[in-house]
C-alpha positions as CSV (number, residue, x, y, z in Angstrom):
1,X,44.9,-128.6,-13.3
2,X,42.4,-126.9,-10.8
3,X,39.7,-129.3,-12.1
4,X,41.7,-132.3,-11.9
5,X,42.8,-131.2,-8.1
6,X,39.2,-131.0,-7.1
7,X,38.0,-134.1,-8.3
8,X,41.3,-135.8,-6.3
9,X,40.1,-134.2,-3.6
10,X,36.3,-135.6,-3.7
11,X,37.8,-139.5,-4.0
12,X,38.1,-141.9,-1.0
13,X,41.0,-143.4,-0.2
14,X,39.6,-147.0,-2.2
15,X,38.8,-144.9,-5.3
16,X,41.9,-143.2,-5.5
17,X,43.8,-146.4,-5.1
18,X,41.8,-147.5,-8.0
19,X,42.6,-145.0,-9.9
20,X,46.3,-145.2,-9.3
21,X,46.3,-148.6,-10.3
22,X,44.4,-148.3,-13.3
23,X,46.6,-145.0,-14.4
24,X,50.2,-147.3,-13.6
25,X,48.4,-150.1,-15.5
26,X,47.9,-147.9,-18.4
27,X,51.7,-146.8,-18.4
28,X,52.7,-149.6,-18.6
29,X,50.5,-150.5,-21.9
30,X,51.7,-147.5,-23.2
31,X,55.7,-148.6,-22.8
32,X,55.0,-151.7,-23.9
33,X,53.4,-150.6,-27.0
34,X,56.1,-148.1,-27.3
35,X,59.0,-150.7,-26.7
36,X,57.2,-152.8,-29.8
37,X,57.5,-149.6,-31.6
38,X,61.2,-148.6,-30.4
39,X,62.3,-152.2,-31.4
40,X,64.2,-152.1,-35.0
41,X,63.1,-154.1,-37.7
42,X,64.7,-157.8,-38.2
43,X,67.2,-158.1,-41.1
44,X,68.8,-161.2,-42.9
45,X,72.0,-161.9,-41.7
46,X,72.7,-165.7,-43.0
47,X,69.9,-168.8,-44.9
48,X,70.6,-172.0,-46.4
49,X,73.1,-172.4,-43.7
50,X,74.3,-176.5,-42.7
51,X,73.8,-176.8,-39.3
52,X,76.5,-177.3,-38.1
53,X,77.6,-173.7,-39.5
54,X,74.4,-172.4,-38.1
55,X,75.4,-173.6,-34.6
56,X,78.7,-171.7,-34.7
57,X,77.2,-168.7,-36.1
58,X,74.5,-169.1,-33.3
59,X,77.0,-169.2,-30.7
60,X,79.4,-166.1,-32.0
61,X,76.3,-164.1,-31.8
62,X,75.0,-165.3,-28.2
63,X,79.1,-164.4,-27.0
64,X,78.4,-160.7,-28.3
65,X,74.8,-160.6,-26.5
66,X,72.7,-160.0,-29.7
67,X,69.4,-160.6,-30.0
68,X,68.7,-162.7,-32.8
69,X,65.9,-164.6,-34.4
70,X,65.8,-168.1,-36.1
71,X,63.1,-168.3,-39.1
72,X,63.5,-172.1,-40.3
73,X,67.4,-172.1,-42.0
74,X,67.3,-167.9,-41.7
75,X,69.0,-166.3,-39.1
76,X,67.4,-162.6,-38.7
77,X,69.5,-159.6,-36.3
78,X,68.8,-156.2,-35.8
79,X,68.5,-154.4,-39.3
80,X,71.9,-151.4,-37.8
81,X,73.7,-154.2,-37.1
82,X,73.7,-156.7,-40.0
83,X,76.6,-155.5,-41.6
84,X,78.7,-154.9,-39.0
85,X,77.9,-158.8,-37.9
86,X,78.6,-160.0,-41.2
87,X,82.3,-158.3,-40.9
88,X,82.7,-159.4,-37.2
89,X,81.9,-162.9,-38.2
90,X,83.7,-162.8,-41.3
91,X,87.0,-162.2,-39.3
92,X,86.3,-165.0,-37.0
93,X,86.0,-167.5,-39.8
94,X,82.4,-168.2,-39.7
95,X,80.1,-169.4,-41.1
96,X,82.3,-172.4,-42.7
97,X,79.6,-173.7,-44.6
98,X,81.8,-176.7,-44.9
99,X,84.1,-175.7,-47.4
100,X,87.7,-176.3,-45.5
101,X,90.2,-175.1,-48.0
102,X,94.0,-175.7,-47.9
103,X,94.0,-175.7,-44.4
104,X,93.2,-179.0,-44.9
105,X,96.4,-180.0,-45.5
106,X,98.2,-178.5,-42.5
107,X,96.9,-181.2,-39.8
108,X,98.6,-183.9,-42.0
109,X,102.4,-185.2,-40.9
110,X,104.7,-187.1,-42.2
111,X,104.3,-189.9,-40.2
112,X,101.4,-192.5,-40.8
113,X,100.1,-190.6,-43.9
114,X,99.9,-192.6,-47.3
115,X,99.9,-191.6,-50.5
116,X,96.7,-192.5,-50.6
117,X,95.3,-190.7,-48.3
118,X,97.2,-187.4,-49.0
119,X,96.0,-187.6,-52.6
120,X,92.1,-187.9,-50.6
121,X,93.1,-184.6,-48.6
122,X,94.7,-182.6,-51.7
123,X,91.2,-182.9,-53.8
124,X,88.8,-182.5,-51.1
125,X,91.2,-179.2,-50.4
126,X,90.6,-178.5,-54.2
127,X,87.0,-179.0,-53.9
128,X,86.8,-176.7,-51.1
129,X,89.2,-173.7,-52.6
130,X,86.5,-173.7,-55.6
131,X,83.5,-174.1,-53.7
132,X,84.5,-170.6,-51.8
133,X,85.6,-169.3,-55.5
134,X,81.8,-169.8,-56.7
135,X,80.1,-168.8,-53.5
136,X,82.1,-165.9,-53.8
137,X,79.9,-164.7,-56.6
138,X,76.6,-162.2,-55.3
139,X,74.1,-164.1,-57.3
140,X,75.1,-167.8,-55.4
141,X,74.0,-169.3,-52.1
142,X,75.7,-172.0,-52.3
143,X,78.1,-174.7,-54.1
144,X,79.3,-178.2,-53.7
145,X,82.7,-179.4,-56.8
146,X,83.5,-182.6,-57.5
147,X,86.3,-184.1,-59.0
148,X,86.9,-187.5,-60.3
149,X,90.4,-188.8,-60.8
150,X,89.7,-192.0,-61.7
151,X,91.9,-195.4,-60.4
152,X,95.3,-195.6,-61.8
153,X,95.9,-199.3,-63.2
154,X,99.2,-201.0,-64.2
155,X,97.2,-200.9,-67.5
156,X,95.0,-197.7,-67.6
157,X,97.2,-194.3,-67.6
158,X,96.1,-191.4,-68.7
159,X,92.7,-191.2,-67.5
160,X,90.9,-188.0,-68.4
161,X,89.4,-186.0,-65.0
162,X,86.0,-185.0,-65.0
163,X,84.2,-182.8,-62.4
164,X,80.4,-182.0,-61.2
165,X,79.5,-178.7,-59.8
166,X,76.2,-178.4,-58.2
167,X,74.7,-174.8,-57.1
168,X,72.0,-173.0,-55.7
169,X,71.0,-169.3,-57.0
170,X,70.1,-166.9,-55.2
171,X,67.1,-166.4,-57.4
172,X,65.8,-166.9,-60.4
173,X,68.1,-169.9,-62.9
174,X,71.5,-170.1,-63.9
175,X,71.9,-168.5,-67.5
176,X,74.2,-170.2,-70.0
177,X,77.2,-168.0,-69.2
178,X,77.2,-168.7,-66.0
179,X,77.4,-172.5,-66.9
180,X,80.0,-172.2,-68.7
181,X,82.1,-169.7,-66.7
182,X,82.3,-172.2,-64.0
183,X,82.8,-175.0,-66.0
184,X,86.1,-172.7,-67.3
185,X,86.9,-172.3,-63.5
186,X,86.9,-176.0,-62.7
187,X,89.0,-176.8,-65.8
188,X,91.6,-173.9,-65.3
189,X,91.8,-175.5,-62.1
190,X,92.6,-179.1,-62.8
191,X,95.2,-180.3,-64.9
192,X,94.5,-182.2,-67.9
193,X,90.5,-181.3,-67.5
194,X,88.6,-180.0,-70.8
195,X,85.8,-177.7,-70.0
196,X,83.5,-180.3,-71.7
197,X,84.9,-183.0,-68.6
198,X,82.5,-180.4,-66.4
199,X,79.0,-180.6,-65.9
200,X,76.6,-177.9,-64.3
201,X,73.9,-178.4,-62.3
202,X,71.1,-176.1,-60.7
203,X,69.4,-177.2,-57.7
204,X,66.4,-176.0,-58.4
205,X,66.2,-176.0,-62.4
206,X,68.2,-179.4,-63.1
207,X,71.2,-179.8,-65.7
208,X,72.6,-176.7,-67.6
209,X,75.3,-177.9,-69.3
210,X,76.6,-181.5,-69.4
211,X,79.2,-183.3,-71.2
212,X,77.5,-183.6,-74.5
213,X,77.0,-180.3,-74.9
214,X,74.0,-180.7,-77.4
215,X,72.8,-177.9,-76.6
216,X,75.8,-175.8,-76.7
217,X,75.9,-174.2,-80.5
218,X,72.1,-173.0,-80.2
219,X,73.2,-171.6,-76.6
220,X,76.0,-169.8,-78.8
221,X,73.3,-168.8,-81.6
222,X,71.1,-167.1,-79.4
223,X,74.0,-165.1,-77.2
224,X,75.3,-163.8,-80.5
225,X,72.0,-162.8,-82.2
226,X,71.1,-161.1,-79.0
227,X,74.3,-159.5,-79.1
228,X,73.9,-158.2,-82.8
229,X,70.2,-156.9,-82.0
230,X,71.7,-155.0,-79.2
231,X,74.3,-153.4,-81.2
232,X,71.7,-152.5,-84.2
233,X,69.0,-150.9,-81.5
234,X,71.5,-149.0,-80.0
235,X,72.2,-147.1,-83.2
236,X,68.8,-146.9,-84.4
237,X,68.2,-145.3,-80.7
238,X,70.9,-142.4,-81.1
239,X,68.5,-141.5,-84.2
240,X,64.9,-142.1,-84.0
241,X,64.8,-142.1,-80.6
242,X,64.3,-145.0,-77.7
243,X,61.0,-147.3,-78.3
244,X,60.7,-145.8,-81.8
245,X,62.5,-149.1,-83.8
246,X,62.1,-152.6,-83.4
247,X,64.8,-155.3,-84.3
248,X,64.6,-159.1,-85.1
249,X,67.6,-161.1,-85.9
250,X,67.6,-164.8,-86.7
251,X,70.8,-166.8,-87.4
252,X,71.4,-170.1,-88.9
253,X,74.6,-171.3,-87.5
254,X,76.0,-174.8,-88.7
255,X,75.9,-177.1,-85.6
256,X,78.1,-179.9,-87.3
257,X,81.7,-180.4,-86.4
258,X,83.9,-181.0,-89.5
259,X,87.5,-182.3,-89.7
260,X,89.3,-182.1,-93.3
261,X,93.4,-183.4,-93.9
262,X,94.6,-182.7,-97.1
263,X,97.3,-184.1,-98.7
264,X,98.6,-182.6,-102.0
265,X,101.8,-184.1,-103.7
266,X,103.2,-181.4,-106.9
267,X,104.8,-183.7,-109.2
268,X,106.4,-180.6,-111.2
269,X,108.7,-179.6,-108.2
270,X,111.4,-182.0,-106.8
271,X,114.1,-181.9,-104.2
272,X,117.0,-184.0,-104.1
273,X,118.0,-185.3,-101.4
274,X,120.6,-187.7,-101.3
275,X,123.4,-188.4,-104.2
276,X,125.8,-190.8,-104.5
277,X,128.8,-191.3,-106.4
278,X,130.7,-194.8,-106.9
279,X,134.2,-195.4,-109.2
280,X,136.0,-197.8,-109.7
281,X,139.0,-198.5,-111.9
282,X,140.8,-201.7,-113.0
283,X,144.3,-202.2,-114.4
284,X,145.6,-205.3,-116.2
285,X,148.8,-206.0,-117.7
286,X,150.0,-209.6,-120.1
287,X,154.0,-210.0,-120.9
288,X,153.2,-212.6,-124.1
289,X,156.9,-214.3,-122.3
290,X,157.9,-218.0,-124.3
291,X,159.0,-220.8,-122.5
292,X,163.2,-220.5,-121.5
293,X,165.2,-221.6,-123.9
294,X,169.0,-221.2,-124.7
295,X,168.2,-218.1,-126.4
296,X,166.9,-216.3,-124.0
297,X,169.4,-217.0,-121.9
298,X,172.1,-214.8,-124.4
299,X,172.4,-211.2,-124.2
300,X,171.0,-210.7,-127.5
301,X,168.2,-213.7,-127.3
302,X,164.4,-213.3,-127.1
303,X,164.8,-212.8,-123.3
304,X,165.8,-209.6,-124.2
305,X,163.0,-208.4,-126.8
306,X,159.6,-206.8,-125.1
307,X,158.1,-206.3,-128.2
308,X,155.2,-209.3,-126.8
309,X,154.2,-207.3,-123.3
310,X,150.6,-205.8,-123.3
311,X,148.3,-203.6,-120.6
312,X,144.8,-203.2,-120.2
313,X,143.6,-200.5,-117.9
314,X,139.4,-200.2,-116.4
315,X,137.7,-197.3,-114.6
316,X,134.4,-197.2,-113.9
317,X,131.8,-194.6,-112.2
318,X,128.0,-194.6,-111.0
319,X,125.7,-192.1,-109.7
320,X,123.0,-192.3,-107.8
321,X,120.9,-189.3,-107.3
322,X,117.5,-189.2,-105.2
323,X,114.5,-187.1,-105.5
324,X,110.8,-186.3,-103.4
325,X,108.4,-184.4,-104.8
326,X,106.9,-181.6,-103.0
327,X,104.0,-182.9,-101.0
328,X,101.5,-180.6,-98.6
329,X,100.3,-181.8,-96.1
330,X,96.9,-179.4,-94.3
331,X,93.9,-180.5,-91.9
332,X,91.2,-177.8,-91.1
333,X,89.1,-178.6,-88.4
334,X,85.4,-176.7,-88.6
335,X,83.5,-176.4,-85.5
336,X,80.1,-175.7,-85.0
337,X,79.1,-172.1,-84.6
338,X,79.9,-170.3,-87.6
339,X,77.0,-168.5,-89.4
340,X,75.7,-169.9,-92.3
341,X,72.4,-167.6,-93.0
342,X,71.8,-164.1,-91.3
343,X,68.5,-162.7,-91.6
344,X,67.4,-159.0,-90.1
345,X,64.5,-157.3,-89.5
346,X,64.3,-153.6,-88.9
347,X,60.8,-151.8,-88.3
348,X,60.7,-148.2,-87.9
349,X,58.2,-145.3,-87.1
350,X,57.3,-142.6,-89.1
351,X,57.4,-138.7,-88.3
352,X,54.3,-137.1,-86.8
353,X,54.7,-133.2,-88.5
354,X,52.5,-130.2,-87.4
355,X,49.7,-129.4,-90.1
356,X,48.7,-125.9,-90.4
357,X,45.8,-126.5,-88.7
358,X,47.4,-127.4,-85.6
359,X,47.0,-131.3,-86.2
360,X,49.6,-134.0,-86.0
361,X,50.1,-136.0,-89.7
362,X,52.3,-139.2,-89.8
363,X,54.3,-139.5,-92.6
364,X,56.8,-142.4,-93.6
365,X,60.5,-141.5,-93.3
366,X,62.3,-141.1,-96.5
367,X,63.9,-143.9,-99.0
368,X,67.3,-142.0,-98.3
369,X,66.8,-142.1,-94.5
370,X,66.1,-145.6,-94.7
371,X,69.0,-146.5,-97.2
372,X,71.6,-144.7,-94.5
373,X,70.3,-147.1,-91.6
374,X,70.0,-149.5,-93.7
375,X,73.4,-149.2,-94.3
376,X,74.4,-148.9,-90.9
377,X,72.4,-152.0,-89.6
378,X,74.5,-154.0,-92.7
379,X,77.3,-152.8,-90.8
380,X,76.6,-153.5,-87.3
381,X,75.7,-157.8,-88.1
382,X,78.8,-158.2,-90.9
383,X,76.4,-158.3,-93.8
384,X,77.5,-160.6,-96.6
385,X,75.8,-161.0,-99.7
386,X,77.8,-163.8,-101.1
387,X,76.2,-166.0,-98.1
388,X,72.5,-164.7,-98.6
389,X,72.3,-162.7,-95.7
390,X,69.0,-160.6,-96.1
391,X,68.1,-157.0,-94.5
392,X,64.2,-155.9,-94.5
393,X,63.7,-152.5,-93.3
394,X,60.3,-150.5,-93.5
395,X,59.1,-147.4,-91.9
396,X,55.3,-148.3,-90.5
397,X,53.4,-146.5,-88.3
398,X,53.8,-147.4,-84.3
399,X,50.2,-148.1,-82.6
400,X,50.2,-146.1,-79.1
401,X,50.9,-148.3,-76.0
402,X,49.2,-148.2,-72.7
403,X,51.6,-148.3,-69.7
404,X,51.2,-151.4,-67.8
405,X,51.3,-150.7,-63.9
406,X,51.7,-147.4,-62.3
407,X,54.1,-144.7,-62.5
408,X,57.2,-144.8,-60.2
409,X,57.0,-141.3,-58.2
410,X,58.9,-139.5,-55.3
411,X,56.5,-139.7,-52.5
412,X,56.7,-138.1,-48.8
413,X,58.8,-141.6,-47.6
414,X,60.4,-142.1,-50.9
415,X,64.0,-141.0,-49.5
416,X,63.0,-142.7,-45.6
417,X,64.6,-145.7,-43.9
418,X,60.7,-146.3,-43.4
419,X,59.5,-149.1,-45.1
420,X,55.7,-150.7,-45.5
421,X,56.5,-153.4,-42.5
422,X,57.6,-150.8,-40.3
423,X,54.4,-148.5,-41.2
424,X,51.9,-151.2,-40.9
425,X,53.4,-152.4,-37.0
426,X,53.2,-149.0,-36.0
427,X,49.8,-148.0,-36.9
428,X,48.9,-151.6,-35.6
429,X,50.0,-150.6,-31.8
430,X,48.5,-147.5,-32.3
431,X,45.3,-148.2,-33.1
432,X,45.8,-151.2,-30.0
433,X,46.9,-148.1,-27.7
434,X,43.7,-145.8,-29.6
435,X,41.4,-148.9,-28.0
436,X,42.7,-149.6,-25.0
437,X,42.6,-145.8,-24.3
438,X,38.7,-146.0,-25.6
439,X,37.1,-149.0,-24.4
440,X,38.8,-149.5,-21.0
441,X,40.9,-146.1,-19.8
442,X,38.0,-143.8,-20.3
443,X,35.0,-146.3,-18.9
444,X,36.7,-146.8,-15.8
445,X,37.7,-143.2,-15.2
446,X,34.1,-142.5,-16.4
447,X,32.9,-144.8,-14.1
448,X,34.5,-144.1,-11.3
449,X,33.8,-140.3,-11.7
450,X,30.1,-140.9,-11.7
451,X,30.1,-143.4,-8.5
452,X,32.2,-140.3,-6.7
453,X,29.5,-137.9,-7.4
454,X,26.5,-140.5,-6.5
455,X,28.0,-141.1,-3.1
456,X,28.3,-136.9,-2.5
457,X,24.9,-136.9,-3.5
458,X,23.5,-139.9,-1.2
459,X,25.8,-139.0,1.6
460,X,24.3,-138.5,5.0
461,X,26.4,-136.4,6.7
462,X,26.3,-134.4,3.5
463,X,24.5,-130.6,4.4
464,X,21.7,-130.0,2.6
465,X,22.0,-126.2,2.6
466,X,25.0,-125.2,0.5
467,X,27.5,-122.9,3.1
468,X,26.1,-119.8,3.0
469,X,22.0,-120.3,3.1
470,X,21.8,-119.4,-0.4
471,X,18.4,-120.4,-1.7
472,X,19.4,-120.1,-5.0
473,X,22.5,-121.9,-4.6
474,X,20.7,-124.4,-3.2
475,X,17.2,-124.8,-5.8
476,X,20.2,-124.8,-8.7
477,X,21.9,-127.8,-7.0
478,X,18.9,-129.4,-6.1
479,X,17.9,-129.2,-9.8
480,X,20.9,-130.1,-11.1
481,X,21.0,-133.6,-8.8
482,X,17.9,-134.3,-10.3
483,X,18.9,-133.7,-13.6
484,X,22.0,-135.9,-13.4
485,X,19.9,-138.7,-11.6
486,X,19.8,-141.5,-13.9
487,X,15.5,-141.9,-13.3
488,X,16.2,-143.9,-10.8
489,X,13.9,-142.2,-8.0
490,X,11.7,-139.6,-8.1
491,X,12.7,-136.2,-7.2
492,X,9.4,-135.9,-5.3
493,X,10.7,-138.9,-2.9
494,X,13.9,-138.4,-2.6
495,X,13.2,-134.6,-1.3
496,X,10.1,-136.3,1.0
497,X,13.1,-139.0,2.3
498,X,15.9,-136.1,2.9
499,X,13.4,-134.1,4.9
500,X,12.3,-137.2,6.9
501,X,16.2,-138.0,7.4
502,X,17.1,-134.5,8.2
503,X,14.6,-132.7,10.3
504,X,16.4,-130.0,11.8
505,X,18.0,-129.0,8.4
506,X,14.8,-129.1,7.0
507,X,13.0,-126.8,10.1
508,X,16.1,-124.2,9.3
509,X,15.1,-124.1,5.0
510,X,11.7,-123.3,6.0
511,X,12.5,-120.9,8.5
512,X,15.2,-119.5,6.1
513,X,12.3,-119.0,3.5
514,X,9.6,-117.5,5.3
515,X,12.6,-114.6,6.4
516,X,13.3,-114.2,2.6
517,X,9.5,-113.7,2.3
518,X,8.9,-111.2,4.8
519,X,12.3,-109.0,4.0
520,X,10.4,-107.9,0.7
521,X,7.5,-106.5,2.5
């Protein structure tokens, strides 16, 4: 501290203004610097954003006074407080990405609203309620639905819907479940809509399912073998071990749709049902009477005998029974996806045993070992024999494996909010602030150190003898200036000029010598 006070003290008035300057210049360097350091990191807050959406989001963020940042479609904020902004703005409504749901409907009245155009509202409010169901999914940016009703004709009912959904991933394509899990939400969502009425579509990879579905059954064929492979490795893991087995499953599947009614009558079994019963009876009856004569007319004439009358009496009865035979009447309808061939492979290393030695042998497992997970694997897929379902499993020996990449460890910043952006702008300022401090602090205090002592040196009303008269004193300084001198002018001179320049200071040196000579004497 002493130092630095003396060396104030030797400045001018012009050098320590310089000085001043320079040091209040180099503050604020350093708080700039330290402000780019201070400044937290940029975090994702919205992308893929319509613009109109981006505007609102824009403005809700300039209302709360936070700094943001506009990369192309990406809007970046302050890393602390993304999520908070995402809550804030989430309770405000925003961003609307233009999917307007029901609300839709509420700005419609009764009066001047047609059919027509209320029908227009209801499915764009459709469209909109599953667009926000999709988004809603971690692993989609963004979605767009849409439904076709058709026209309704005097002659045309019935008409089948059919929907598109279009989306964009969040990275990487849109697997086959995913297809048809939204196709099952647009369908569930629409009356009279078959999931096959929906098509998928990825921005960026094209058509994922469509309403052929051609592609559907070996979708299905590869989902269930890699379902059965994953069951069989997980058992064969709980034994030999994790990366010790290998599985391969292939499936033939039947990709034809088949549709079979039969019809089978059993003439040996009847029913009857119906039976009728019809009778009928006649009666007749013929007297055999003669024409009237005087006779008949006396009490004991023919009127009076019977003995000619005659009676005929008639009945009659049908039946009518009716019978059906027993008929049966099935249709089977076979779709595509059932296995027709199942074929598994199952490789297996061996067991490395201790020799006396001290060496490692590798052996084969045993044929009873392998028949057990062989038996297990049959198991695990539904082996059927009847079908010709094969099962090859063999214990070979494994050839070692060199890692690929480097080993994840826990480092010094492995549990740190720090991350490799953050590291890299800090030791960029630094080593700004390491050269400023280098190539333009330290020259101009050096600079301005060495012009001080030159003007002590060259100054006139300077003494020449230090305070004291000490000879000594005096000789070290004098060979000390000439050491620092630069080569610039002789010693020789420059003693020749001072004594020419200062006569009477010179007179006193000699005078002051030739007493130091004499007091030894």
């Amino acid at each position: 501290m002493q130092q630095v006070q003396a060396f104030w003290t030797t400045l001018d008035t012009k050098r320590r203004l310089m000085l001043a300057g320079v040091g209040v210049g180099a503050f604020a360097v350093i708080m700039f610097i330290a402000q780019l350091g201070m400044q937290p990191a940029k975090a994702l807050l919205y992308a893929g954003l319509e613009e109109a959406a981006a505007g609102d989001v824009i403005q809700a963020l300039e209302a709360r006074n936070v700094a943001y940042e506009v990369r192309g479609d990406a809007i970046y904020v302050p890393a602390p407080q993304r999520d908070e902004l995402r809550l804030m703005l989430a309770s405000s409504g925003l961003p609307a990405n233009s999917h307007t749901g029901y609300e839709l409907l509420d700005s419609l009245t009764g009066f001047g609203t047609t059919s027509q155009m209320f029908d227009a509202a209801y499915w764009r409010a459709k469209e909109g309620e599953l667009a926000r169901t999709i988004v809603a999914s971690p692993h989609l940016r963004s979605a767009r639905v849409h439904i076709s009703q058709g026209v309704n004709g005097v002659f045309r009912r019935d008409i089948a819907p059919t929907a598109s959904v279009s989306v964009t991933t969040s990275g990487g394509a849109l697997s086959a479940e995913q297809a048809r899990a939204l196709r099952f939400l647009v369908a569930s969502a629409v009356p009279a809509m078959t999931p096959q009425d929906v098509s998928v579509i990825d921005g960026a990879n094209g058509l994922v399912l469509g309403p052929d579905d051609a592609t559907q059954p070996a979708a299905q064929s590869a989902d269930r073998a890699r379902g059965l492979r994953r069951n069989v490795e997980r058992l064969l893991e709980a034994h030999v071990g994790p990366g010790r087995s290998v599985v391969e499953l292939s499936l033939d599947m039947v990709t034809d749709r088949e549709t079979i009614t039969e019809r089978r009558i059993d003439p040996e079994t009847r029913v009857a049902i119906r039976a009728d019963t019809e009778e009928t009876r006649m009666t007749s009856s013929d007297s055999r009477a003669q024409g009237v004569t005087v006779a008949s007319n006396l009490p004991d004439g023919d009127a009076a005998d019977d003995a000619g009358a005659a009676e005929n009496t008639e009945t009659q009865t049908r039946q009518s029974t009716n019978y059906d035979m027993s008929e049966t009447l099935r249709e089977i309808e076979r779709a595509p996806g059932s296995i027709r061939r199942m074929t598994v492979a199952v490789l297996i290393d061996g067991i490395e045993e201790e020799q006396p030695d001290g060496t490692l042998a590798w052996r084969p497992r045993d044929a009873e070992e392998l028949a057990a997970l062989r038996t297990l694997v049959a198991s695990a897929v539904g082996y059927d024999e009847a079908r010709g379902d094969v099962i090859t499993l063999q214990s070979l020996r494994f050839e070692p494996t060199t890692a690929l990449g480097t080993e994840a460890r826990s480092g010094l910043f492995a549990n740190t909010a720090l991350d490799m952006m953050t590291l890299l702008r800090w030791g960029f300022l630094l080593a700004v602030l390491a050269i400023f401090i280098l190539f333009v602090l330290k020259p101009i205090l050096r600079a301005a150190r060495s012009e001080g002592r030159r003007d002590d040196r060259f100054a006139l009303d300077a003494p020449l003898l230090p305070e004291g008269g000490d000879l000594e004193r005096f000789d070290g300084g004098l060979a000390g200036q000439a050491a620092e001198d630069d080569g610039r002018e002789d010693p020789v001179a420059r003693l020749r000029r001072l004594i020419e320049e200062r006569q009477d200071e010179s007179a006193q040196l000699l005078r002051h010598w030739m007493d130091d000579r004499k007091e030894p004497s």
